[in-house]
Residue frames as a rotation matrix with the C-alpha (Angstrom) as fourth column:
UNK 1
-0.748 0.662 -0.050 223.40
0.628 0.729 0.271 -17.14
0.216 0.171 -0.961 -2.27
UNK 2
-0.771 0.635 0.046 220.08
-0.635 -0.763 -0.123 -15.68
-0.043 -0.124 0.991 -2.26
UNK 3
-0.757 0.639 0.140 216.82
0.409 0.630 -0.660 -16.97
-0.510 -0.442 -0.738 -1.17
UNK 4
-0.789 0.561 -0.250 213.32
-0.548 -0.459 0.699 -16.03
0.277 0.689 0.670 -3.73
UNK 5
-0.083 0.814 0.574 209.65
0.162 0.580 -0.799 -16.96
-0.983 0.026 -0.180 -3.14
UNK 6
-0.973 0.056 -0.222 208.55
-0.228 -0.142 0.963 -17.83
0.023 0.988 0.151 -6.39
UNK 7
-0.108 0.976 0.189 204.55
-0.396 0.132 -0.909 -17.78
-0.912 -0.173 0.372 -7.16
UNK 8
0.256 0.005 0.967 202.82
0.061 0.998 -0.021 -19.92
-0.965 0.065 0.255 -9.27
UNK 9
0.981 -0.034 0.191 202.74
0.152 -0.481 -0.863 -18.04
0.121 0.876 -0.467 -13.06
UNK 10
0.191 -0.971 -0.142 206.93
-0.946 -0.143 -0.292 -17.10
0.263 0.190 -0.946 -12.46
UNK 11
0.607 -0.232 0.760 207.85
-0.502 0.630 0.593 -20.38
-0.616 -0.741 0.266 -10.74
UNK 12
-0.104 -0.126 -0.987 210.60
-0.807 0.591 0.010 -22.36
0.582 0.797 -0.163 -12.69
UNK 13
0.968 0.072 -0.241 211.40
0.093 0.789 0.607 -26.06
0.234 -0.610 0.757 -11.31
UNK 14
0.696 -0.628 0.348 213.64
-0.672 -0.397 0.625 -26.34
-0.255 -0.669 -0.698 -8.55
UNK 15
-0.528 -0.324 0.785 214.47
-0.362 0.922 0.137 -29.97
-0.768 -0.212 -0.604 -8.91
UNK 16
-0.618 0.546 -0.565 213.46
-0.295 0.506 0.811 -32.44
0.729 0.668 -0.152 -12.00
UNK 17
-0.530 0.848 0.008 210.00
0.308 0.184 0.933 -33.09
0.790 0.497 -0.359 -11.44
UNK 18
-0.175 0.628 -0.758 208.40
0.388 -0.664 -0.640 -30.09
-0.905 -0.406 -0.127 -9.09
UNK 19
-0.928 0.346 0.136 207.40
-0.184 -0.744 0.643 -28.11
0.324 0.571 0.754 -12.14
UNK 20
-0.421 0.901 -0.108 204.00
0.044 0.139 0.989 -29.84
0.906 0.411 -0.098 -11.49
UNK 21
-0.119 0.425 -0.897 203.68
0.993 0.068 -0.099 -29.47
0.019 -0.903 -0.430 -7.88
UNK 22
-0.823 -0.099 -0.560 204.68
0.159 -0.986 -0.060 -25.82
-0.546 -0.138 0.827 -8.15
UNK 23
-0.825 0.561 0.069 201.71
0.265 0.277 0.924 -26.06
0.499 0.780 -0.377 -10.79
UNK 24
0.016 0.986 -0.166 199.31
0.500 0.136 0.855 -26.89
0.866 -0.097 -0.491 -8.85
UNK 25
0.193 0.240 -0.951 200.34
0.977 -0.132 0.165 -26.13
-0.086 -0.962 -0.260 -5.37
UNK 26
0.718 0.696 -0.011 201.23
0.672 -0.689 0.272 -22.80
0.182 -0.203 -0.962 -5.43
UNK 27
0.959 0.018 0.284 204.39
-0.184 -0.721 0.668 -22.22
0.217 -0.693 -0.688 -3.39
UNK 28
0.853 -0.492 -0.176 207.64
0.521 0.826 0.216 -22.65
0.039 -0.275 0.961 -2.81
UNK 29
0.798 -0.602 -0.038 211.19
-0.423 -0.604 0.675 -21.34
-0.429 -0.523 -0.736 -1.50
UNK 30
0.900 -0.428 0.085 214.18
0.433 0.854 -0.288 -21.38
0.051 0.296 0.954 -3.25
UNK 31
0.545 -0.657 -0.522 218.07
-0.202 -0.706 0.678 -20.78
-0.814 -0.264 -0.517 -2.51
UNK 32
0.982 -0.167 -0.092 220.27
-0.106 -0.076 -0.992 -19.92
0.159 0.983 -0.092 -5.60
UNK 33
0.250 -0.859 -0.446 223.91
-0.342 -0.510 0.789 -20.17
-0.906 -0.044 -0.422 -5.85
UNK 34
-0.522 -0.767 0.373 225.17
0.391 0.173 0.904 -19.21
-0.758 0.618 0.210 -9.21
UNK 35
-0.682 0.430 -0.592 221.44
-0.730 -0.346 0.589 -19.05
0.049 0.834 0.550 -10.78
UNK 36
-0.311 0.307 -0.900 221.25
-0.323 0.856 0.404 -22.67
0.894 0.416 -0.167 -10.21
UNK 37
0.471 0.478 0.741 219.11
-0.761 -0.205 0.616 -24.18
0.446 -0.854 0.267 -7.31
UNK 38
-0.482 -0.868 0.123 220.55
-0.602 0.225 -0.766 -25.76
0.637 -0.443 -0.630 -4.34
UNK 39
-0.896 0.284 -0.341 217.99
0.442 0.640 -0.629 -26.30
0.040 -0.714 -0.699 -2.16
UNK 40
-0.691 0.721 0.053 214.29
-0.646 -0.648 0.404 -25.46
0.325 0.245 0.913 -2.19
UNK 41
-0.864 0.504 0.002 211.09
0.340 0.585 -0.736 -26.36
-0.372 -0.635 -0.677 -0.43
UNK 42
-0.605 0.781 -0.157 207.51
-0.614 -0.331 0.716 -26.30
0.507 0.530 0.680 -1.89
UNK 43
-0.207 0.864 0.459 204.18
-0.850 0.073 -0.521 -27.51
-0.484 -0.498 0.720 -1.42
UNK 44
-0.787 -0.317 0.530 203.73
-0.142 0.928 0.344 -31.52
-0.600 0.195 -0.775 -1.95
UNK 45
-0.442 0.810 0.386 200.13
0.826 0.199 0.528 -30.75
0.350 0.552 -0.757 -2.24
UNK 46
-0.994 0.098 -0.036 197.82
-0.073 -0.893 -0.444 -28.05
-0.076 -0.439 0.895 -1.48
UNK 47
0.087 0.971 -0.224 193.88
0.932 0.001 0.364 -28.02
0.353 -0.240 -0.904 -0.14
UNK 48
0.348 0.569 0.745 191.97
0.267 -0.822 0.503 -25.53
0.899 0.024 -0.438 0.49
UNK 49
0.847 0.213 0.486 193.40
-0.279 -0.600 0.750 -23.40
0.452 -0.771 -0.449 3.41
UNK 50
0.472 -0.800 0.370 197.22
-0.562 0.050 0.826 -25.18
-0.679 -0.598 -0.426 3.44
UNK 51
0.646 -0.370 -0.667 199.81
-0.509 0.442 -0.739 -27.37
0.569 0.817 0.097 1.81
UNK 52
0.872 -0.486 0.056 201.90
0.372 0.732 0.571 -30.54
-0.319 -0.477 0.819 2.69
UNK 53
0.741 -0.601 -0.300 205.27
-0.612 -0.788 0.067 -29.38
-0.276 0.134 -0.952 2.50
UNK 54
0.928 -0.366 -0.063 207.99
0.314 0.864 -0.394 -30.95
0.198 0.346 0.917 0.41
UNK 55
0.853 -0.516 -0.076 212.09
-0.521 -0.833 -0.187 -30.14
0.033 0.199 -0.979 0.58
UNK 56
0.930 -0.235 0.283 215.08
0.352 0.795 -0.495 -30.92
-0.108 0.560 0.822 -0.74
UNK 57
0.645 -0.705 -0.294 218.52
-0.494 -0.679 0.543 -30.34
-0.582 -0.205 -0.787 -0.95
UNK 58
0.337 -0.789 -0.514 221.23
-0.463 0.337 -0.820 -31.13
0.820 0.514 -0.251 -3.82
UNK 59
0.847 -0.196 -0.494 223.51
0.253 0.966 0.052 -33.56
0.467 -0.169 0.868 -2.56
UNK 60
0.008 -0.918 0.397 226.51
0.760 -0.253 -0.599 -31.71
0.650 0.306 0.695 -2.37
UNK 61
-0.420 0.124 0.899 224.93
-0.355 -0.934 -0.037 -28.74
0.836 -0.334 0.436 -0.33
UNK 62
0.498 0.770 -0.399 223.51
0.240 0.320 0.917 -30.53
0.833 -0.552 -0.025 2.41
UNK 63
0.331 -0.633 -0.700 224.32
0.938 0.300 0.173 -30.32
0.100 -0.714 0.693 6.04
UNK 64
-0.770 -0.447 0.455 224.88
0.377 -0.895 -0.240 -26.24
0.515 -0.013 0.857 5.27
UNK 65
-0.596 0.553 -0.583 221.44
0.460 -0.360 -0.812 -25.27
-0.659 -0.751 -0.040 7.17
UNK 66
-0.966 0.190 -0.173 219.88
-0.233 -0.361 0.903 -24.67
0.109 0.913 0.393 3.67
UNK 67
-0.592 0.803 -0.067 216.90
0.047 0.118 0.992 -26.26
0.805 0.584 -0.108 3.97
UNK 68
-0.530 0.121 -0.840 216.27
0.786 -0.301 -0.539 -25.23
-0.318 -0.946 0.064 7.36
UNK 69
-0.719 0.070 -0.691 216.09
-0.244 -0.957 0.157 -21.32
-0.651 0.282 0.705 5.78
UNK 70
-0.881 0.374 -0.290 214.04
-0.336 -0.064 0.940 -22.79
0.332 0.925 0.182 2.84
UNK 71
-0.367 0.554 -0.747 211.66
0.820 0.572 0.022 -24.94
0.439 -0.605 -0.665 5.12
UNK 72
-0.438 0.215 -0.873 211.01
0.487 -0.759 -0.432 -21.45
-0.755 -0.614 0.228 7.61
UNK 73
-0.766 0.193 -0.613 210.74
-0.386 -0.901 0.199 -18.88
-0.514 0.389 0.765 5.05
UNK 74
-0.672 0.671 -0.312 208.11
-0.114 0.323 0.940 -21.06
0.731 0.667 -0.141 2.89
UNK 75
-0.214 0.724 -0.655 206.11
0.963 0.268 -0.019 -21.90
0.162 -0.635 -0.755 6.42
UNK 76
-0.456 0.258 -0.851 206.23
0.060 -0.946 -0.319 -17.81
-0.888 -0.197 0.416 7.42
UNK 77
-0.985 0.127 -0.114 204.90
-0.138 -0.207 0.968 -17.45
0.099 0.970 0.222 3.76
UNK 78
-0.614 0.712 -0.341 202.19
0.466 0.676 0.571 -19.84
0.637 0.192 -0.747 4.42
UNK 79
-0.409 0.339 -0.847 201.16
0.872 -0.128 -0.472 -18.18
-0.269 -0.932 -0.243 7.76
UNK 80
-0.876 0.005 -0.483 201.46
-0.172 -0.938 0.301 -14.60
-0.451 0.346 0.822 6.30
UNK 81
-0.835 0.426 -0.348 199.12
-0.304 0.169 0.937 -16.15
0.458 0.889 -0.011 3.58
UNK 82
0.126 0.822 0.556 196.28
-0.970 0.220 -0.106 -17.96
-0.209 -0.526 0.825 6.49
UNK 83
0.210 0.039 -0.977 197.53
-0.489 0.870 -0.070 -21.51
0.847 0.492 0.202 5.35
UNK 84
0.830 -0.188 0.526 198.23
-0.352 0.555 0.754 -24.32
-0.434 -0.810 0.394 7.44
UNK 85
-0.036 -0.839 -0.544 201.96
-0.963 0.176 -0.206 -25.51
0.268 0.516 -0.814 6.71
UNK 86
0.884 0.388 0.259 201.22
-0.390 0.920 -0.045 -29.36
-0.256 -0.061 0.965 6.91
UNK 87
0.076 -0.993 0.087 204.12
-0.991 -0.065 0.119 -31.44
-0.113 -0.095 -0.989 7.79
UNK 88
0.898 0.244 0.366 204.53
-0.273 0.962 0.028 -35.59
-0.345 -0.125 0.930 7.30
UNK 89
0.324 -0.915 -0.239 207.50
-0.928 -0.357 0.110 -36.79
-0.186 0.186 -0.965 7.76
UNK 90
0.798 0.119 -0.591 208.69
-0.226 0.968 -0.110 -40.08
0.559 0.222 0.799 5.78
UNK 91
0.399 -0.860 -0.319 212.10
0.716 0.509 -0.478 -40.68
0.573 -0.038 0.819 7.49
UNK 92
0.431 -0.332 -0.839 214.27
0.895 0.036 0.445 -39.56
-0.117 -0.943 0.312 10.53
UNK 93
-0.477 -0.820 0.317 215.65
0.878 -0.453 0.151 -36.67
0.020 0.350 0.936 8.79
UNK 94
-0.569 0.390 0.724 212.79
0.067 -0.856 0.513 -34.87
0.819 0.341 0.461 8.18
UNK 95
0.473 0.465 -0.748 211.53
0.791 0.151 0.593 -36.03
0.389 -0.872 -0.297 11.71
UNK 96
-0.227 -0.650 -0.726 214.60
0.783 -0.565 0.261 -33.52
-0.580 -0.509 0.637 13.17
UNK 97
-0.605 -0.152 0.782 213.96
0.524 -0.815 0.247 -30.81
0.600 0.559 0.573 10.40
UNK 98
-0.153 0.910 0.386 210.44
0.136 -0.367 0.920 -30.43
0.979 0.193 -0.068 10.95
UNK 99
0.619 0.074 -0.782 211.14
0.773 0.119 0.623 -30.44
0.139 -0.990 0.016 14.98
UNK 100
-0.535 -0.818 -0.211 213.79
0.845 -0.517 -0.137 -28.03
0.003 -0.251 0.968 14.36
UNK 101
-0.748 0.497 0.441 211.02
0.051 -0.618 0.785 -25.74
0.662 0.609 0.436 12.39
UNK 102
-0.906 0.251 0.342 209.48
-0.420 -0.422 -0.803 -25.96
-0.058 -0.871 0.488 15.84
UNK 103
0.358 0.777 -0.518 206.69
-0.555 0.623 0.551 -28.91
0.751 0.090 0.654 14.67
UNK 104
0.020 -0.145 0.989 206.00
-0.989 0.140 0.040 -31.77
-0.145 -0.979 -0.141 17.32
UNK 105
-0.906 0.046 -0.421 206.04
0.028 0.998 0.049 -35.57
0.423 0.033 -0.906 17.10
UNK 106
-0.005 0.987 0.164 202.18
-0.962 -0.049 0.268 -36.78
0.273 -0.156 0.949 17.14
UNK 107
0.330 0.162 0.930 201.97
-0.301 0.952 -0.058 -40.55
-0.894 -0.261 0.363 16.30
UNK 108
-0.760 -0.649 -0.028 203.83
-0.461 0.509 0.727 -43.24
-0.458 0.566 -0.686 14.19
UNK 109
0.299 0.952 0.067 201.32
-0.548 0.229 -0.804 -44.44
-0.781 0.204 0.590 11.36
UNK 110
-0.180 -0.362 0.915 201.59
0.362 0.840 0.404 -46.93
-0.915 0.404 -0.021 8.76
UNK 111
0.148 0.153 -0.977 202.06
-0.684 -0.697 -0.213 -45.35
-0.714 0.700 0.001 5.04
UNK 112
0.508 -0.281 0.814 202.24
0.595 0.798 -0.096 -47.10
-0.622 0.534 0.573 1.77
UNK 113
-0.071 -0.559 -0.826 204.42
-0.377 -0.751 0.541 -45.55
-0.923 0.350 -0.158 -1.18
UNK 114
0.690 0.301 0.659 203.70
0.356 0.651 -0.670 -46.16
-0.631 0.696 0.342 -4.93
UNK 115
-0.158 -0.987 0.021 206.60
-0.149 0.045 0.988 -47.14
-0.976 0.153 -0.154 -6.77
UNK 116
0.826 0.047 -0.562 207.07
-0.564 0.090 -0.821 -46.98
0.012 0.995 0.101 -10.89
């Protein structure tokens, strides 16, 4: 496996539908095995001076410390770069990543989600 930042003009999509975040936002970390991506973290959104961070992991690959490595190397990116790496986590999972990645627990807020 190998690990690639990809910028926006080379970026493919990691995952059916990031092509357009990678679009706009800018950024994003992916790990290869085979060619084909496994696991890869990008920017949900991006404002001036940072991006909300998104990440994912095939199904099959989880649980391997993948998106740990993809999560880190895309925040050092950001830092390297002057960004803020903006974290919001929707669910317990990414509560423990994003604590592993050495973020804190602030406050529990009410979110809505819009659903096609």
């Amino acid at each position: 496996m190998m690990i690639e930042i990809k910028d926006t003009g080379k970026a493919a999509p990691l995952f059916e539908g990031w092509q357009e975040t990678l679009i706009w936002s800018c950024l994003g970390a992916v790990i290869l095995k085979d060619g084909h991506p496994v696991s890869g973290a990008s920017s949900y959104s991006g404002y001036q001076g940072g991006i909300e961070i998104e990440i994912d992991t095939r199904e099959d690959y989880r649980r391997k410390g993948l998106a740990t490595v993809c999560g880190a190397k895309l925040i050092l990116e950001c830092l390297d770069r002057g960004w803020y790496p903006s974290w919001d986590a929707q669910n317990k999972w990414s509560v423990a990543l994003a604590q592993k990645l050495g973020y804190h627990y602030d406050r529990e807020y009410t979110a809505y989600e819009a659903v096609r």
